[in-house]
C-alpha positions as CSV (number, residue, x, y, z in Angstrom):
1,X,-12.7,-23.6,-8.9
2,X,-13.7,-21.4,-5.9
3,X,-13.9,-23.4,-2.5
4,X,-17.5,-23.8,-2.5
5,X,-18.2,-25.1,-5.6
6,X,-15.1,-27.8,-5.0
7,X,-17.4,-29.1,-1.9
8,X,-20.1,-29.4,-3.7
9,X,-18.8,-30.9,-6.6
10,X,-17.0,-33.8,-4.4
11,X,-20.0,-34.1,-2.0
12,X,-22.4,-35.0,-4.9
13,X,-20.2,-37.0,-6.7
14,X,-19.7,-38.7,-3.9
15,X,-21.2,-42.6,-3.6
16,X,-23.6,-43.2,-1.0
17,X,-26.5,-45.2,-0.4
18,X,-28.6,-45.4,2.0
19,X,-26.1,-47.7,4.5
20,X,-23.5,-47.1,2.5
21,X,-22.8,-43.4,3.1
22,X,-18.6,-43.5,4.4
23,X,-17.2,-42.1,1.5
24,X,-19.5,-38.8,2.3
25,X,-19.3,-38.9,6.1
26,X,-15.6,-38.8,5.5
27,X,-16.0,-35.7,3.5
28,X,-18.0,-34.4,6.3
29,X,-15.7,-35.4,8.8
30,X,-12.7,-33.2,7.0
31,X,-14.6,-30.1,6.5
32,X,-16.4,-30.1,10.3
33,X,-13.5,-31.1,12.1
34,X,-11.4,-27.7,12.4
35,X,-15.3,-26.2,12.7
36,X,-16.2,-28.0,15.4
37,X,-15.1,-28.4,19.3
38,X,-16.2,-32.0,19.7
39,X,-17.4,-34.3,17.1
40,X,-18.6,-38.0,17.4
41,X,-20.7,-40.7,15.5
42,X,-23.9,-42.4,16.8
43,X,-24.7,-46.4,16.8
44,X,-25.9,-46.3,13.4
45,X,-23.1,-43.9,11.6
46,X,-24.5,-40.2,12.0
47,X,-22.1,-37.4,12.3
48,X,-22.3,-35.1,15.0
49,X,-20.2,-32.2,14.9
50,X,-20.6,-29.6,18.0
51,X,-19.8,-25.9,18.7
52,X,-19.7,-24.9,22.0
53,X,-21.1,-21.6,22.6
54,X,-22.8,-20.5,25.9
55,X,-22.6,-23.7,28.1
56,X,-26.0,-22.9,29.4
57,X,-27.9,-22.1,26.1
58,X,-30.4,-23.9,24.1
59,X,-29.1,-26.9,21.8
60,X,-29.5,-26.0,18.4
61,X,-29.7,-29.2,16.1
62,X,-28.9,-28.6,12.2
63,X,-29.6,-31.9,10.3
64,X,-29.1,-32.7,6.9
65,X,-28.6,-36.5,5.3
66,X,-25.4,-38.1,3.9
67,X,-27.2,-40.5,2.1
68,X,-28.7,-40.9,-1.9
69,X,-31.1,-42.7,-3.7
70,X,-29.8,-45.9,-4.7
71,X,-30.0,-49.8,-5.8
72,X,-28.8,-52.7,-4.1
73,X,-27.7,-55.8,-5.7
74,X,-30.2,-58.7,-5.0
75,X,-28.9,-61.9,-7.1
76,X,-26.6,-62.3,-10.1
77,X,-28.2,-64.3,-13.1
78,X,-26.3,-67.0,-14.4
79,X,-25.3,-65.0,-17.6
80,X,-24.1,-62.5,-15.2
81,X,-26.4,-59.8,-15.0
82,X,-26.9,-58.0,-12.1
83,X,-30.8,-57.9,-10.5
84,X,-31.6,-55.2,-8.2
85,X,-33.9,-53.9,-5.2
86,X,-34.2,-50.3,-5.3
87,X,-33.2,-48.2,-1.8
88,X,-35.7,-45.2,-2.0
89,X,-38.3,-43.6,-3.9
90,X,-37.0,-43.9,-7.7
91,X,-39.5,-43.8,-10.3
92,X,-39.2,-47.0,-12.2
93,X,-38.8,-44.6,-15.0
94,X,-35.8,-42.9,-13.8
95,X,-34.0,-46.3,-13.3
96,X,-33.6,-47.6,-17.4
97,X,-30.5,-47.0,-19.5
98,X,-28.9,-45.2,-16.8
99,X,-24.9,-45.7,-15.9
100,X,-24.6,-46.9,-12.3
101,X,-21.6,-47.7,-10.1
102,X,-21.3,-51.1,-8.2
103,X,-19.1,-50.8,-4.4
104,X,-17.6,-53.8,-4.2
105,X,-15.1,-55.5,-2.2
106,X,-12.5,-55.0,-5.0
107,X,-13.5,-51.4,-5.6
108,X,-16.2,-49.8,-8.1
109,X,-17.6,-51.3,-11.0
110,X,-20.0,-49.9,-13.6
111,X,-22.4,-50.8,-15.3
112,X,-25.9,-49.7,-17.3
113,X,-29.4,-50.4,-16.6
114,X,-30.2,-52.3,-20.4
115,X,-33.2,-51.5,-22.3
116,X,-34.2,-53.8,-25.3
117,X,-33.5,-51.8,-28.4
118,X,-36.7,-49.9,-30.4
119,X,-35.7,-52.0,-33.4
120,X,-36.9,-55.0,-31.9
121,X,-40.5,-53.8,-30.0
122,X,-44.2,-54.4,-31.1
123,X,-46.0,-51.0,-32.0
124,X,-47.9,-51.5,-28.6
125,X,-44.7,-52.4,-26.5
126,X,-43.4,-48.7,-27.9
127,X,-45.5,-46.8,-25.9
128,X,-45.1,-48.8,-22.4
129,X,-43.4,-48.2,-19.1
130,X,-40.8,-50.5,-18.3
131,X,-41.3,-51.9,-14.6
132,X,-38.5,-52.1,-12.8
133,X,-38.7,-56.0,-11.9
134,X,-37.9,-56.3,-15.4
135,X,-35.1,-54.1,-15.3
136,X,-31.1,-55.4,-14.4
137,X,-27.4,-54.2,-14.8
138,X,-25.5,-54.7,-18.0
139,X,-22.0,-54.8,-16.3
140,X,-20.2,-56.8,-18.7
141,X,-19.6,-59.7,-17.1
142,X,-19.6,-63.0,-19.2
143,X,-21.2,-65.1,-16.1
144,X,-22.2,-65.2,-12.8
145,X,-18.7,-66.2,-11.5
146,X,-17.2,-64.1,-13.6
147,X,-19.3,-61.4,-12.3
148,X,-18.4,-62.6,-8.7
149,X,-15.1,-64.3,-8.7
150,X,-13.0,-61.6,-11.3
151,X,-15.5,-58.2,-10.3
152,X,-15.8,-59.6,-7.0
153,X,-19.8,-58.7,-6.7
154,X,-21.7,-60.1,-4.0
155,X,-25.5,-60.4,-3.1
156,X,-26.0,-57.1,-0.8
157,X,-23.2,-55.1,-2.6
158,X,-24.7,-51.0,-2.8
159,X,-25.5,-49.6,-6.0
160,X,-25.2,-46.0,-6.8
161,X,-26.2,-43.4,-9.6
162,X,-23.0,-42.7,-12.0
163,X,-23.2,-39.0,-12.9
164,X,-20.8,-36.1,-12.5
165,X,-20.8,-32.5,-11.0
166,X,-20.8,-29.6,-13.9
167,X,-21.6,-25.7,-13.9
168,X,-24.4,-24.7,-16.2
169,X,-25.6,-21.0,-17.5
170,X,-22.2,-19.4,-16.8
171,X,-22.1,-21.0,-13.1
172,X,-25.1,-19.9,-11.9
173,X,-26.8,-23.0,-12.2
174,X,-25.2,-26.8,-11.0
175,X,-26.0,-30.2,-12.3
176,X,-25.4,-33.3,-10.7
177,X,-26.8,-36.4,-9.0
178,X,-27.7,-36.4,-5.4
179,X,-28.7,-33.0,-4.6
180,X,-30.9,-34.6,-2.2
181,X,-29.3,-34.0,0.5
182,X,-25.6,-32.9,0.2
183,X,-27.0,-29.8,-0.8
184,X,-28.2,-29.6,2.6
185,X,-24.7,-31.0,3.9
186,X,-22.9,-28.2,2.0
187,X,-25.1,-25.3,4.1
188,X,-24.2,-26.9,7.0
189,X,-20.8,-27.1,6.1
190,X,-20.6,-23.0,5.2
191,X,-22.8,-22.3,8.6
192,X,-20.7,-23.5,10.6
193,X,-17.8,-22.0,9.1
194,X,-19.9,-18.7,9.9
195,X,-21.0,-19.6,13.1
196,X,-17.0,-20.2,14.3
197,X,-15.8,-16.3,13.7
198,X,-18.3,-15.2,16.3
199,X,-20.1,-15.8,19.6
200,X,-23.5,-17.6,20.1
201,X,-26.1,-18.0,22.8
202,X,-26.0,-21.5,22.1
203,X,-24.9,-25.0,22.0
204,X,-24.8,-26.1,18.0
205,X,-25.4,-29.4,16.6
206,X,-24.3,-29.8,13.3
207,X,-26.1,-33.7,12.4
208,X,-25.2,-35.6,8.9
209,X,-28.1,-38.1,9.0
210,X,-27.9,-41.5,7.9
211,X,-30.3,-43.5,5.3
212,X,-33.0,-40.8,5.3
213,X,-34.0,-42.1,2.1
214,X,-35.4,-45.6,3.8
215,X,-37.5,-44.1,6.9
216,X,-35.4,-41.3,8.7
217,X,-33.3,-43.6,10.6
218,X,-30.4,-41.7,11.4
219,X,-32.3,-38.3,12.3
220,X,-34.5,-41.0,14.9
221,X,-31.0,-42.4,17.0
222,X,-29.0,-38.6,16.5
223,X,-31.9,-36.4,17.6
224,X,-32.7,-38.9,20.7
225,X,-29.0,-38.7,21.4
226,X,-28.8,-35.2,20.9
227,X,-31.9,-34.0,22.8
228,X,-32.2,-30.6,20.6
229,X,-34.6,-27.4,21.9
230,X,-34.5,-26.3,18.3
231,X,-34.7,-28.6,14.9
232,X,-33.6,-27.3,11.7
233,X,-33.6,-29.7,8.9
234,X,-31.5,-28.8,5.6
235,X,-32.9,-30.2,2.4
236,X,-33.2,-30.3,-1.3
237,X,-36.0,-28.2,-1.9
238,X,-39.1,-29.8,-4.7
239,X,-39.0,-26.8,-7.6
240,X,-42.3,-26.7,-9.9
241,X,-40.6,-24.6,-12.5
242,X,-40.3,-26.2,-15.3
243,X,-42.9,-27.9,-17.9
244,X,-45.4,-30.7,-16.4
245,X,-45.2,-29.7,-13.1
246,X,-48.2,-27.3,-11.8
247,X,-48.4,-25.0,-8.6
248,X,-50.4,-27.5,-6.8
249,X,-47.8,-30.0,-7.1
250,X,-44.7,-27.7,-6.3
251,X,-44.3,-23.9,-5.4
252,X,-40.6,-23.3,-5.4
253,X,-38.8,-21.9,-7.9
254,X,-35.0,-21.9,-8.7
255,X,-33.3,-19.2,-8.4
256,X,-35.6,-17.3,-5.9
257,X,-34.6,-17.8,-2.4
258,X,-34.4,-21.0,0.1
259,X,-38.0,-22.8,0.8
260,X,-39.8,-22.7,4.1
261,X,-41.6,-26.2,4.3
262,X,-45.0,-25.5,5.6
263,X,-46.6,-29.2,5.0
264,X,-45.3,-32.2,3.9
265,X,-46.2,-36.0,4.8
266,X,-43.9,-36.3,7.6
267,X,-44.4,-33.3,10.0
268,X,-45.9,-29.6,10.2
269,X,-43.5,-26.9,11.5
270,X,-43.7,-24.7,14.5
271,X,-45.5,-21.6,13.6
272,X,-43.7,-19.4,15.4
273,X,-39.9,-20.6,14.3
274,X,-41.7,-20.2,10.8
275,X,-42.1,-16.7,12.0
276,X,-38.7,-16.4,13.2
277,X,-37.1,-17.0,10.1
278,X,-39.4,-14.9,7.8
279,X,-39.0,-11.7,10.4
280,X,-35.1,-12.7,9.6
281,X,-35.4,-12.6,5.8
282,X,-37.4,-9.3,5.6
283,X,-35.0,-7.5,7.9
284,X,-32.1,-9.1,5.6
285,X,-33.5,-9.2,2.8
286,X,-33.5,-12.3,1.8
287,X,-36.0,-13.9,-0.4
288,X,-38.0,-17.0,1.1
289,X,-40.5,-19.0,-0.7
290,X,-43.0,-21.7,0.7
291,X,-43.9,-25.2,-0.3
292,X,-47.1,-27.2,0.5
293,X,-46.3,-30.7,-0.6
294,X,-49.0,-34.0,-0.4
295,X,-45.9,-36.3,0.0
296,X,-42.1,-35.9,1.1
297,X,-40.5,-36.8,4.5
298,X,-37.1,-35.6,6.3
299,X,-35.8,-35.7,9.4
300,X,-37.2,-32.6,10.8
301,X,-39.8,-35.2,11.8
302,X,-37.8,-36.9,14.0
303,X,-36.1,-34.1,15.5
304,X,-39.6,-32.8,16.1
305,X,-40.9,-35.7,18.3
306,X,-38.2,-36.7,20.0
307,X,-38.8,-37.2,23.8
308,X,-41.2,-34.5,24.7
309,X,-41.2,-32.7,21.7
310,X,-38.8,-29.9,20.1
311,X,-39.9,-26.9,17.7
312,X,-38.5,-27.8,14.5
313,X,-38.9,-26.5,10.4
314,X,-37.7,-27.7,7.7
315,X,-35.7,-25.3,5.2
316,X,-34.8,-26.4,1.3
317,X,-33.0,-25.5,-1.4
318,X,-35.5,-25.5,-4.8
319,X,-34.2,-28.3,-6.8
320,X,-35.0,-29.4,-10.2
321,X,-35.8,-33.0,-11.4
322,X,-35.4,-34.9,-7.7
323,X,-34.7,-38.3,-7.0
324,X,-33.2,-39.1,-10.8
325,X,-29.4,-39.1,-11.7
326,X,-29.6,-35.5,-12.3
327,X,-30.8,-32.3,-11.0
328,X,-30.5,-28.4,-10.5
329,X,-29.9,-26.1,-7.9
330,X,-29.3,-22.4,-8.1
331,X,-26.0,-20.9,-6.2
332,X,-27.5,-17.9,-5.6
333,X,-30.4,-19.7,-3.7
334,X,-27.5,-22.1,-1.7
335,X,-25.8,-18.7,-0.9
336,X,-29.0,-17.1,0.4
337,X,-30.2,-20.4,2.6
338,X,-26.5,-19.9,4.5
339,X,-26.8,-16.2,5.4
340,X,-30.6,-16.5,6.5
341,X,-29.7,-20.2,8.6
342,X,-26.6,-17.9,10.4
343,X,-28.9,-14.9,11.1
344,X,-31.5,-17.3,12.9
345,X,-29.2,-19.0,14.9
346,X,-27.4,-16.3,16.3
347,X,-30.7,-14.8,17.6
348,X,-31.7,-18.7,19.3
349,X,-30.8,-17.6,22.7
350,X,-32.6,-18.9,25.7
351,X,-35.2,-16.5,26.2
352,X,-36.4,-16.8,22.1
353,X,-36.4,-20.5,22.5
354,X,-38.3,-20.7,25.3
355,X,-41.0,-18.3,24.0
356,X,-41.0,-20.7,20.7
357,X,-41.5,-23.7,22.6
358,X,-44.3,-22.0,24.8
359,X,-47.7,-22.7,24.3
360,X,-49.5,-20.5,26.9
């Protein structure tokens, strides 16, 4: 398997919940480190990787989060099932019969969410949701100390979605859990390694975020320690390609160039870095798309308000199927987001910067 897909394929399979994301940063930590000049964690376990380029030029902050969608355990039952409280924005829908994997302090165990079989329902119970209070994890324990004494599960333990990497349509097309965002972390990864065969007018900050998913908590302590002129966030793009979903939900599409993020419920980007980057992709030819969303929030938010304010964008990837244990990007669109991200930051030298952060 080439070298990129390899990343990709350990990155999402990869456990990591929101507080819970060390198995990834360590990936990160192996892949930035002969990248990177300097690289050091933050109080609350963002990884920031930097490449020194002109000592006096603007600082550059790339962002993208380590963390998934997950569960945590909340209380075992006395038959020994496993109740939960959910860490992110699952649909209650998206939670029932799924396979899940419980981090304890004796390793991983797994289990399913149960459903109560269609053999035993009412007509009328058929046809309803299942709410996820109702819900719990099936992880074939016999009791509650067996579930804690001989699985070693504890109140707190983090829960995270079971399901693997695979190639689809030929290899075109990749499947997996968790897209959201170590798709992100695998364009940073591949920018950087750009970035390090050549020169820049600028001082790079490549930022894996921590529990994103929960309130942007990591992009809040890295981007005040950082202090970035520039924001780029990295993210898993919202694709409305695919039955049910309309154009006024969704515009992406797989398959047709990275996403430029032009409202969502957490920021508005800087017109003129918007700019930027479209000038780049005509003159490249690159194809872009653009996304109007009612909802969604990522750490370009944080990066864009912190301490007197920093131009800053938000760039995705068009995935299928989001926050579930499953979903779709495009290789061709991953490839395309890394060549336009380069271009831009090569051309972020002092005198572009300061006419984006210029309002006169």
């Amino acid at each position: 398997m080439p070298q990129i897909e390899r990343l990709l394929e350990e990155l999402t399979n990869a456990y990591g919940p929101p507080g819970f994301e060390g198995p990834v940063r360590a990936i990160m930590q192996r892949e930035l480190a002969p990248l990177s000049d300097e690289m050091e964690t933050d109080g609350m376990g963002s990884l920031i990787a930097r490449l020194n380029g002109d000592a006096n030029g603007p600082k550059i902050m790339m962002a993208a989060h380590m963390d998934e969608l997950g569960l945590m355990v909340k209380y075992v039952t006395p038959e020994g099932y496993l109740k939960f409280l959910p860490l992110g924005g699952w649909l209650d829908q998206a939670l029932i019969n799924q396979r899940w994997a419980v981090i304890t302090q004796k390793g991983v165990v797994y289990g399913v969410t149960g459903i109560k079989t269609v053999h035993a329902m009412t007509p009328e119970s058929r046809g309803q949701v299942f709410k996820r209070d109702d819900m719990f994890i099936d992880v074939g324990a016999e009791s509650r100390q067996d579930a804690e004494e001989r699985l070693g599960i504890r109140p707190g333990d983090p829960v995270a979605p079971d399901s693997r990497f695979i190639q689809l349509a030929g290899g075109k097309l990749y499947l997996a859990k968790a897209w959201d965002d170590r798709v992100g972390l695998g364009v940073m990864v591949e920018v950087m390694r750009a970035l390090k065969t050549g020169s820049s007018p600028n001082r790079v900050f490549c930022v894996s975020t921590v529990q994103e998913e929960i309130g942007l908590r990591g992009a809040h302590t890295s981007s005040y320690k950082v202090e970035p002129d520039i924001g780029i966030n990295l993210e898993s793009g919202v694709a409305g390609d695919y039955p049910g979903i309309s154009p006024d939900e969704a515009q992406e599409r797989v398959g047709k160039g990275p996403s430029i993020f032009l409202h969502d419920s957490s920021m508005l980007p800087n017109l003129k870095l918007r700019d930027l980057f479209m000038d780049v992709a005509l003159e490249m030819q690159i194809p872009v798309q653009f996304n109007v969303l009612s909802g969604y929030g990522e750490d370009g938010a944080e990066m864009q308000r912190t301490h007197g304010g920093s131009p800053a964008i938000n760039i995705g990837v068009p995935t299928r199927y989001l926050h579930s244990h499953n979903g779709i990007i495009s290789r061709e669109d991953f490839d395309h987001t890394v060549r336009l991200l380069t271009a831009v930051i090569r051309r972020l030298g002092q005198e572009t910067v300061r006419r984006l952060k210029s309002f006169e």
